[in-house]
C-alpha positions in Angstrom: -10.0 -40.1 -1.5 -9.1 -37.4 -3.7 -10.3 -33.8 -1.7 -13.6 -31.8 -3.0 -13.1 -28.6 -5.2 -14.9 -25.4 -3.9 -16.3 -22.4 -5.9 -14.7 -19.6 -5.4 -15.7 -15.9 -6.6 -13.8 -13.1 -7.4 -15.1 -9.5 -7.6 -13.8 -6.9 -9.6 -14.1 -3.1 -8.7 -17.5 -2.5 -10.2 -19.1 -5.7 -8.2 -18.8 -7.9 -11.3 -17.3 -11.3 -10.7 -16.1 -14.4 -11.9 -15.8 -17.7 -10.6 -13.5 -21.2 -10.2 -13.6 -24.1 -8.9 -10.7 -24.8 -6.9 -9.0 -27.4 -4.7 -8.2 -26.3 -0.7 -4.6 -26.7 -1.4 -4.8 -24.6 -4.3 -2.9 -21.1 -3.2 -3.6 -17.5 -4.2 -1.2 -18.1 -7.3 -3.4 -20.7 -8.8 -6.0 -19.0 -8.3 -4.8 -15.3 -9.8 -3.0 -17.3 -12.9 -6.4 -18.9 -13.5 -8.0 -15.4 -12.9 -5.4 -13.7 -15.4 -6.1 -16.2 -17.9 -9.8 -16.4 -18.5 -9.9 -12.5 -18.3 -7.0 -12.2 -21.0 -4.8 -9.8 -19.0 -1.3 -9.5 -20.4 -0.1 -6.7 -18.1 -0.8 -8.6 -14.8 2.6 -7.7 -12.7 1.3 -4.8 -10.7 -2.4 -6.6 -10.0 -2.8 -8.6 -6.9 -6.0 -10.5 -5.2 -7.1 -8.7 -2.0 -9.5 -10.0 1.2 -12.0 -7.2 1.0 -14.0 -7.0 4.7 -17.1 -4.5 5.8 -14.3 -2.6 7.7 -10.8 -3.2 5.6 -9.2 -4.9 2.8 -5.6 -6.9 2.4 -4.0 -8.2 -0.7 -3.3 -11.8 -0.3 0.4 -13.4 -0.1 0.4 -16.1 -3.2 0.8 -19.5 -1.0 -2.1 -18.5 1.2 -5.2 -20.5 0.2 -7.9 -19.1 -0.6 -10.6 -22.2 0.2 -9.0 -22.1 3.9 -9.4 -18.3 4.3 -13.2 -18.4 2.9 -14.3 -21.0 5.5 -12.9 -18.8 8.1 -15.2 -15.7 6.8 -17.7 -14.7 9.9 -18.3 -11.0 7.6 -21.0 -12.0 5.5 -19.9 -8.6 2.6 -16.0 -10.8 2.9 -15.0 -11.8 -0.7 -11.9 -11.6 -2.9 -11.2 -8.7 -4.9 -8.8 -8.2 -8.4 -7.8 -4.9 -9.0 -4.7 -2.8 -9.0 -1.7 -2.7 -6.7 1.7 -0.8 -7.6 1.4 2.3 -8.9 4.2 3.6 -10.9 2.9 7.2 -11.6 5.0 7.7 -14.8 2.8 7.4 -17.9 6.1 6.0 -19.8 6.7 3.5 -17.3 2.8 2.4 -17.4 2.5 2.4 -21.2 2.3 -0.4 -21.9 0.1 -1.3 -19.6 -2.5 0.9 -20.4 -2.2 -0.1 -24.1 -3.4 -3.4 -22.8 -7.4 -2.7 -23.1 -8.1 -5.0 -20.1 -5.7 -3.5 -18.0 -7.0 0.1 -19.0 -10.7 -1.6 -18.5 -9.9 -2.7 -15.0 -7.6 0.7 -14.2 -9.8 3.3 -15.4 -13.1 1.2 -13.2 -10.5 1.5 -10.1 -10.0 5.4 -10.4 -13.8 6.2 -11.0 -14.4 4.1 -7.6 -11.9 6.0 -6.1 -12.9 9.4 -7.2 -16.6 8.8 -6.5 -16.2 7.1 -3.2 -14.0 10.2 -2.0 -10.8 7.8 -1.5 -9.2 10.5 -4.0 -10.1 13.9 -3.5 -10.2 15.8 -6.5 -11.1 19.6 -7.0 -14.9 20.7 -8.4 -13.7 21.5 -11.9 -11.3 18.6 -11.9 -15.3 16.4 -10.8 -17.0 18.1 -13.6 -14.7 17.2 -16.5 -14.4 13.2 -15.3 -18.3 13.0 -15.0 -18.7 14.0 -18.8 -15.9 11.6 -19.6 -18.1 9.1 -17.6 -21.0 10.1 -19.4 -19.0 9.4 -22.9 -18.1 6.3 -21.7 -21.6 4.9 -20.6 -24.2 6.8 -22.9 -21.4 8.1 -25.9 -21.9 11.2 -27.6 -23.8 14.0 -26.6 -27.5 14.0 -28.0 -29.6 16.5 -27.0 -33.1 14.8 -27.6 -31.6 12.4 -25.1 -29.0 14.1 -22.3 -31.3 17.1 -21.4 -32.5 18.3 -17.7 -34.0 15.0 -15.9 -31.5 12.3 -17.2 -29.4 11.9 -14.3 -31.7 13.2 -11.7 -34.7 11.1 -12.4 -33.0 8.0 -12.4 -31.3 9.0 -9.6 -27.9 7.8 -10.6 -26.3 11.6 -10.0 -24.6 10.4 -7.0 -22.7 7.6 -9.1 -21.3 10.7 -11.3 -20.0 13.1 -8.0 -17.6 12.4 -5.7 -19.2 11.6 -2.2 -17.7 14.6 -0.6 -18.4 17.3 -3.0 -21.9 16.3 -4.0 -23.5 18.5 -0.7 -22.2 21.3 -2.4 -24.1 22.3 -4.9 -28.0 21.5 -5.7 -28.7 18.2 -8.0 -30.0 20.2 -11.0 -26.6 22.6 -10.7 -24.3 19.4 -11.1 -26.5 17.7 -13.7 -26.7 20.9 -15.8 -22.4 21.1 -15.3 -21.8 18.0 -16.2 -24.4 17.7 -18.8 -22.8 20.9 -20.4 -19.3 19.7 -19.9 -20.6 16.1 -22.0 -22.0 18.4 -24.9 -18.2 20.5 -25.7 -16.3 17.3 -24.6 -13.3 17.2 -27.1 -12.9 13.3 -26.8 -13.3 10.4 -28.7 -15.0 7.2 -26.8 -11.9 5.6 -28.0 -9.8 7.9 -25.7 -12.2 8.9 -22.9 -10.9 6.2 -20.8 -7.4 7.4 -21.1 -8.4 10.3 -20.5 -10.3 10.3 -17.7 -7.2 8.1 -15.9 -4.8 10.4 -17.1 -7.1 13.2 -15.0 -7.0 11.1 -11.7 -3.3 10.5 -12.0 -2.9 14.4 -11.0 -5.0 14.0 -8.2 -3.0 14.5 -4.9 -2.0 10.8 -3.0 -3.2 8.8 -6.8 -1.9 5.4 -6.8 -1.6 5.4 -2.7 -2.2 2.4 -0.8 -4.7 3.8 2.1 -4.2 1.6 4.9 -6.7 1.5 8.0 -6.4 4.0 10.8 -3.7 2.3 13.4 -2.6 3.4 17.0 0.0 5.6 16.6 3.2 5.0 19.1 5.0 8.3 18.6 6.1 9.6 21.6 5.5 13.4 20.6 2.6 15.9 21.1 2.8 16.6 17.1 1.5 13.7 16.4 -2.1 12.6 16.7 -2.8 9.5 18.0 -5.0 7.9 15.2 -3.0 7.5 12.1 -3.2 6.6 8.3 -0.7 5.0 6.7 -0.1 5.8 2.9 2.1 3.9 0.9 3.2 4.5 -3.3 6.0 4.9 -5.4 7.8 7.6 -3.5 7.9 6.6 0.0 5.5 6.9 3.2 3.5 9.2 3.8 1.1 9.8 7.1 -2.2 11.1 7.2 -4.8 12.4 10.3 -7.0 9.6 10.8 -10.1 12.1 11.4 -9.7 14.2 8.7 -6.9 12.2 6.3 -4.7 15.4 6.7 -1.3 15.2 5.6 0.8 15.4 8.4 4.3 14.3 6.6 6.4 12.6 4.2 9.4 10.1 4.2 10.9 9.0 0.9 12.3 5.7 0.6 15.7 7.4 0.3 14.8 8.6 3.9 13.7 5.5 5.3 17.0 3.7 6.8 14.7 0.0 7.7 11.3 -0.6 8.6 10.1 -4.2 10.3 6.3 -5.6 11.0 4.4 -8.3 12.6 1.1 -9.1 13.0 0.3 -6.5 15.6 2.9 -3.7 14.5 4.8 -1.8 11.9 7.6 0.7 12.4 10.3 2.3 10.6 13.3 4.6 11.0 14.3 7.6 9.0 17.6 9.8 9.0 20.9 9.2 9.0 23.1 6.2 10.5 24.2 8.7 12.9 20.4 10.7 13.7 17.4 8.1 13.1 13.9 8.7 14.1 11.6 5.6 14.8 8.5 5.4 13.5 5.9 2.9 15.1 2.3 1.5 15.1 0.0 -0.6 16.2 -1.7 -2.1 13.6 -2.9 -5.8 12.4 -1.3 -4.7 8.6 2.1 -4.5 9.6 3.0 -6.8 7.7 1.2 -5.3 4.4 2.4 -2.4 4.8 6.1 -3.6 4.9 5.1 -6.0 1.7 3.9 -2.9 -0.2 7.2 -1.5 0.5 9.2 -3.9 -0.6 7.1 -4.4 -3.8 8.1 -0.4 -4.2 11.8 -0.8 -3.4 12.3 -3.7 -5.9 10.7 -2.1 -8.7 12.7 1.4 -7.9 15.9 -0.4 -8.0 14.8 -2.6 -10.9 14.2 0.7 -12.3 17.9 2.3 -11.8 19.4 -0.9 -12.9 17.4 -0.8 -16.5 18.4 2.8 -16.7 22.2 2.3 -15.9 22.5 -0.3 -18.2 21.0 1.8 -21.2 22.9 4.8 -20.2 26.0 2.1 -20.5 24.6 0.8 -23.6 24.7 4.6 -24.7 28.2 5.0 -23.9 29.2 1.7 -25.9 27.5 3.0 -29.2 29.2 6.7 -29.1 32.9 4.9 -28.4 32.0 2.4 -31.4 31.1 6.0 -33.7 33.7 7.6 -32.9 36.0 5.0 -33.7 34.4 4.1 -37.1 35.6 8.2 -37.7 
């Protein structure tokens, strides 16, 4: 008897989803391939499917299957989550991708989450200029019969405009009268402002960092806290106060001599073959974190490789002009 398929949802950033019906030994890759296909995303190499909890998220290896992991759910806010994963933080690099307009889409509704939920922390003017891009996005252009005192506050949909940990700062009417200022002079077209506003975020401190959840740090020094964060991106590890997210330090991956996980831990060692430091944790994302990595350290040297072979290609077309001379 051939086996039963289930309906599975998947959310996106801004609690939309879609859904598929699916078999139980269907894996993560069916389902994302389905996923990429119905949405029409042609740059889909740095987006993953994640387990998203009350408490933490994973992304999903691609022969896990995701009917299995659904009947397991006890959390009743569990569901699986599209969005972003590797960030490259070089606009030249990501070009392409952002010329896809359901990447951007899906990009630019992943920074404003992360900008209004506080996950990046960005300065009050910085705040101000990405609400009235926000405001282009949703409303368009300024019109004054419209966007005047009241708009945001009566609805009461100011909080969805100003990041959670600036908003005590100032009065409601002060940031609706900044932002709704700041929307009126905006120099954008509603073609760009989503560009725009991601190219804001991307100079936010720690922008395309994977947060992982606070972990038991194993350090045996008094520098050290004993709560930690674990931030991963392009450039290496970096570790945070779990209180506070204070940066503490920073390893590049040049620095980072091997790192190793399990289901319980995650450490790494940074130095010199002759003067290594380890680095370990207790945590149930070991093995995410070391994933992440390795997603990081292919595409670096991935990276080097293209660039060596055009700085080779380089060489071969100056030897073949000067020998036409």
């Amino acid at each position: 008897m051939a086996s039963k398929k289930h309906v599975i949802r998947v959310f996106f950033i801004d609690n939309s989803f879609t859904a598929f019906a699916v078999y139980p030994s269907d894996s993560v890759k069916i389902l994302f391939d389905l996923l990429v296909e119905k949405i029409q995303l042609k740059h889909y190499h740095h987006f993953a499917l994640f387990e998203r909890g009350s408490a933490s998220e994973r992304f999903l290896g691609l022969e896990e299957k995701p009917v299995e992991l659904a009947e397991k759910w006890e959390d009743p806010q569990q569901c699986f989550v599209f969005k972003k994963k590797l960030f490259l933080n070089d606009y030249q690099k990501e070009k392409k991708e952002l010329e896809d307009m359901i990447a951007q889409d899906l990009i630019y509704k992943q920074a404003l989450c992360d900008v209004i939920s506080s996950t990046l922390l960005c300065s009050t003017e910085q705040a101000i200029k990405l609400s009235s891009l926000q405001m282009k996005i949703i409303y368009g252009d300024y019109n004054s019969c419209i966007h005047m005192s009241g708009f945001l506050t009566a609805s009461d949909s100011l909080k969805n405009f100003v990041p959670k940990h600036l908003y005590p700062l100032r009065k409601a009417n002060e940031w609706e009268a900044y932002i709704l200022k700041q929307h009126q002079y905006a120099n954008v077209s509603l073609e760009n402002a989503k560009l725009e506003y991601i190219n804001i975020v991307r100079s936010i401190d720690n922008y395309g960092t994977t947060f992982f959840p606070p972990c038991k740090s194993l350090i045996r020094t008094s520098n050290f806290p004993s709560k930690i964060i674990i931030g991963i991106n392009y450039y290496g590890i970096t570790l945070f106060r779990a209180k506070n997210r204070e940066f503490l330090v920073k390893f590049q991956f040049a620095e980072v001599c091997s790192w190793t996980s399990s289901q319980s831990m995650f450490g790494f060692e940074v130095g010199f073959p002759y003067s290594q430091t380890k680095m370990v944790f207790e945590t149930r994302h070991g093995v995410a974190i070391a994933v992440t990595i390795q997603n990081y350290v292919e595409i670096i040297i991935q990276t080097m490789k293209c660039e060596s072979d055009e700085e080779d290609s380089e060489r071969c077309d100056l030897t073949s002009v000067s020998s036409d001379y």
